[in-house]
C-alpha positions in Angstrom: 45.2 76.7 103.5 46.6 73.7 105.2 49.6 74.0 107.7 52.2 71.3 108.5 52.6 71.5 111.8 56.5 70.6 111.5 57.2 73.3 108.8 55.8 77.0 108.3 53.9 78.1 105.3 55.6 80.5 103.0 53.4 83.0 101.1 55.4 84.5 97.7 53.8 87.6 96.1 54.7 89.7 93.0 57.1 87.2 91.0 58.8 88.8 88.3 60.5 86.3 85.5 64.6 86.9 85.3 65.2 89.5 82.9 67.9 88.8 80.0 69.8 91.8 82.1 69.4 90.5 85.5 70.4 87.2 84.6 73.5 88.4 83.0 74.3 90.4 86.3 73.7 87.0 88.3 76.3 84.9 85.7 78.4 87.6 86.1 78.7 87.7 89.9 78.9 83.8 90.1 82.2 84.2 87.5 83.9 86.9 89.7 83.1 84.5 92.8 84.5 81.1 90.9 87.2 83.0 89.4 88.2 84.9 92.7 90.8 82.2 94.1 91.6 81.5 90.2 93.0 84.3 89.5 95.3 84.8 92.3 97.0 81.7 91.8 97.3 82.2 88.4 99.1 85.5 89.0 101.4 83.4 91.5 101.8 81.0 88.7 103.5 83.9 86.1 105.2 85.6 88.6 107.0 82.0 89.6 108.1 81.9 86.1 109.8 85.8 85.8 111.3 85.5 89.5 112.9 82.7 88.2 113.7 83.6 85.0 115.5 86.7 86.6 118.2 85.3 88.0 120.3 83.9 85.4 119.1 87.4 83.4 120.6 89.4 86.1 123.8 87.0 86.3 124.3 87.2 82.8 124.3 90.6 82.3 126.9 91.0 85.4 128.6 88.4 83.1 128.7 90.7 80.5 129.9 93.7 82.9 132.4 92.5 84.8 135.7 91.4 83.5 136.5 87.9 83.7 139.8 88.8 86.1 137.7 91.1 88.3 137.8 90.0 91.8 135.0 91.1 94.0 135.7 90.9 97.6 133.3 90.5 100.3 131.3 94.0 99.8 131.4 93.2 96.2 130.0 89.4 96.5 127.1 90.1 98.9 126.0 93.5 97.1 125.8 91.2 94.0 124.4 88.1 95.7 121.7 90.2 97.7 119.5 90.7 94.2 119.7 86.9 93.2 118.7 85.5 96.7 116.0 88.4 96.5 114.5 86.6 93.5 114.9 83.1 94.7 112.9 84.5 98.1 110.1 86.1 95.8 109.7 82.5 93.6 109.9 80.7 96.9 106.3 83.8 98.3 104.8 83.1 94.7 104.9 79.3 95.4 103.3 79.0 98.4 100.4 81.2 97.2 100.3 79.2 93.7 99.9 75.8 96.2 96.3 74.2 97.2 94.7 75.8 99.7 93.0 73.1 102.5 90.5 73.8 104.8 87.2 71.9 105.8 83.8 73.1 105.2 80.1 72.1 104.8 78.6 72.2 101.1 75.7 72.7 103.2 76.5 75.9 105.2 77.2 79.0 102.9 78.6 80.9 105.3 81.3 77.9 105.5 81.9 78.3 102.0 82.0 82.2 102.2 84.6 82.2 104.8 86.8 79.5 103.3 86.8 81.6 100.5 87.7 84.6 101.9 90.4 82.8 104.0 91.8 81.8 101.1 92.0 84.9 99.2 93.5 86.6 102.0 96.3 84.3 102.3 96.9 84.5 98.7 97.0 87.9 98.9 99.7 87.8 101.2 102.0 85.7 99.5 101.2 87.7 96.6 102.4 91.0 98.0 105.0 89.6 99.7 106.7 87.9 96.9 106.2 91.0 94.7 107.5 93.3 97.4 110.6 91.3 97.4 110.7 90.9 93.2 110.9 95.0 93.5 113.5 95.5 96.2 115.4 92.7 94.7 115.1 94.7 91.1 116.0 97.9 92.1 119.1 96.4 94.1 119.9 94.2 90.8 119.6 97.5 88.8 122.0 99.2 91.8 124.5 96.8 91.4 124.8 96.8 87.5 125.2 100.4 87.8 127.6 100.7 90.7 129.7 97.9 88.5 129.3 99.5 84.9 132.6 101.6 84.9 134.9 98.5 86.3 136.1 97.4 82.6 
């Protein structure tokens, strides 16, 4: 066997076709890697929508609550303010995960790729459980001020 002296020789024993099996396993991996980053913003993407959508919800059952006449005061205002801003602060976490990531890499250089990736899904998952931990707080202090305000009629 003949040896370039630039490049080493590589000897491959005991190849074994792809199984049917195997080669579902391998499509399956490469999904769960393409669909990794996918599926974060497309939870970001949903949750933009019912953050949103939450606020006039919660301002119109308050409308329904309160009487038109019924003055608030400054303990009143801010305990019923506090939930809307909450929701506007949670759209605000779900839209900077939902935005294009940037970053530089080489095509050539997996390990480039790999840790793009992984940057990326990291950050994502920080807006994600960021804007989800304040789309909780700020239902549970919606849900505490449409109770506190039920008996006022």
């Amino acid at each position: 066997m003949e040896t370039n002296s630039l490049a080493e020789v590589v000897e491959v024993q005991d190849v074994v076709a792809i199984t049917p099996h195997s080669e579902a396993l391998y499509e399956a991996g490469k999904q769960m890697l393409i669909d990794s980053i996918s599926t974060g913003r497309e939870f970001c993407k949903t949750m933009i929508g019912t953050s949103t959508g939450a606020i006039p919800i919660y301002i119109a059952i308050l409308t329904f609550i309160l009487p038109e006449d019924f003055i608030l005061g400054v303990a009143g205002g801010v305990t019923i303010a506090v939930p809307a801003i909450g929701f506007l602060l949670a759209t605000t976490l779900f839209s900077a995960g939902y935005l294009p990531a940037t970053g530089k890499f080489s095509l050539d250089i997996i390990d480039e790729i790999e840790k793009e990736r992984d940057r990326i899904i990291k950050s994502n998952l920080h807006f994600i459980w960021y804007g989800l931990g304040a789309f909780i707080v700020s239902t549970l202090l919606a849900i505490w001020a449409i109770i506190i305000n039920i008996g006022v009629k």
